[in-house]
N, C-alpha and C positions, 0 to 999 in steps of 0.2 A: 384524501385528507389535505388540506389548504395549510402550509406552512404558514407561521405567525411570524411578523418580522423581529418580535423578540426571541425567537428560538435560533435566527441566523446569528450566530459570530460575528463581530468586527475584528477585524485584527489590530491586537492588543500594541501601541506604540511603543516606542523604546522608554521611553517617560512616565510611563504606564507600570510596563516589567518593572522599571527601577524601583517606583513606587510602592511596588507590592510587593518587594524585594526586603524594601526596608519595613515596612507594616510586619512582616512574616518576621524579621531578625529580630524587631523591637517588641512583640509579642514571645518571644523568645527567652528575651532577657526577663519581662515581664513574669513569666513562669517561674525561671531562675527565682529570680526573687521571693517571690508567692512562695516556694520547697525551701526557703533556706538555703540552697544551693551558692548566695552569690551576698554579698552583702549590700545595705542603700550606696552605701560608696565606692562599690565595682560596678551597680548595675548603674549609678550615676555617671562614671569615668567611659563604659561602655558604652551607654547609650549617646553620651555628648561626641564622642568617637566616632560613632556609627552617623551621628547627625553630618557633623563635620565632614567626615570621609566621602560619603553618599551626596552632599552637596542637598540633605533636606530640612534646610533650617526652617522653609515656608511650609513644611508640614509640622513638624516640631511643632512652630508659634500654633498651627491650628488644633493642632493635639493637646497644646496646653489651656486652651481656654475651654 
């Protein structure tokens, strides 16, 4: 069987981890919200936290459009 070069792994960069890091927390919060769990104005304060802290303002601006 001929391996497909899409089935090789690359290894995931540190930019990369971070990124999916913050997507996985901020779908997180997203939930939160969704249950009730969290109100617009903690999951607002957290997620601007999470943007800030994580250093992902250039995903933020892309998530918002």
């Amino acid at each position: 069987m001929k391996q497909n070069e899409s089935d090789i792994q690359r290894p995931i960069t540190p930019d990369e981890k971070k990124k999916r890091l913050f997507l996985e927390q901020k779908k997180t919060l997203d939930i939160f919200l969704a249950n009730g769990a969290i109100t617009q104005a903690q999951y607002n304060k957290s997620y601007g936290d999470l943007v800030v802290l994580m250093g992902m303002q250039d995903v933020a601006s892309e998530l918002a459009k």
